[in-house]
N, C-alpha and C positions, 0 to 999 in steps of 0.2 A: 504494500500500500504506500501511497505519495505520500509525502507532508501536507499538515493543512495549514496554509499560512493565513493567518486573519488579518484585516486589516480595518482601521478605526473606521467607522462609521461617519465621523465630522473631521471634515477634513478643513485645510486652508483654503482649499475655494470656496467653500463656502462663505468664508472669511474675510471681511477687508480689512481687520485688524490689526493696528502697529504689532510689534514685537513688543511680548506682554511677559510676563511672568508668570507661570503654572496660579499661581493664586487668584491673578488678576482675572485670567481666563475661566478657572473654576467661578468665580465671583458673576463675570457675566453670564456666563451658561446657567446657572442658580438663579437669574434674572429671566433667564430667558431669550437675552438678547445673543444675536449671533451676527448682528453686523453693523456698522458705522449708524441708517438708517434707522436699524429698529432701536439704536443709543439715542436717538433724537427725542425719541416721547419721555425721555427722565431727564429731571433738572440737574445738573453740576452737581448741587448740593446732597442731592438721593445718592446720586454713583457714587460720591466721597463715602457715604455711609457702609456702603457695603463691604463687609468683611471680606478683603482680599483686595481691595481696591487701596493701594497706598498714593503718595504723593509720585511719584514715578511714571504709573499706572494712569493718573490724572493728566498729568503733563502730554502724555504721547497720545492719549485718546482726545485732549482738546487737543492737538496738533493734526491730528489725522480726521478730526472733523473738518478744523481749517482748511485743509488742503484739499477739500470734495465741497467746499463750500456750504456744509454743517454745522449744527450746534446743539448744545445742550436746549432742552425746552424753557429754561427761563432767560437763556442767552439771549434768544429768538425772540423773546417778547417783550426785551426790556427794548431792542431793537425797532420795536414797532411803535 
């Protein structure tokens, strides 16, 4: 018999995620969230809260919103 090689399920294309830290990533998936977009409907202040979410983790996820012309939900409306 062959080997069975498994392979993850969620991959990086699903992903348009900076380069995170296992915590950071665990933290979104526990959110729910799986990509730049679906980070837009939580304000700054909620994703700071979430366990696994560090200041690191904060910086490169607003940075990679910037850069697709994103934001957090209360970013967006202090904008408006």
């Amino acid at each position: 018999m062959g080997k069975v090689i498994m392979k993850k399920t969620t991959s990086n294309a699903e992903s348009d995620f900076p380069k995170l830290a296992q915590p950071a990533l665990r933290a979104l998936a526990a959110a729910g969230v799986r990509n730049l977009n679906q980070l837009t409907k939580f304000s700054e202040e909620e994703v700071k809260r979430w366990h696994g979410i560090g200041p690191n983790a904060m910086t490169r996820l607003r940075r990679a919103l910037h850069e697709k012309g994103l934001s957090f939900a209360a970013d967006r409306e202090k904008r408006e």
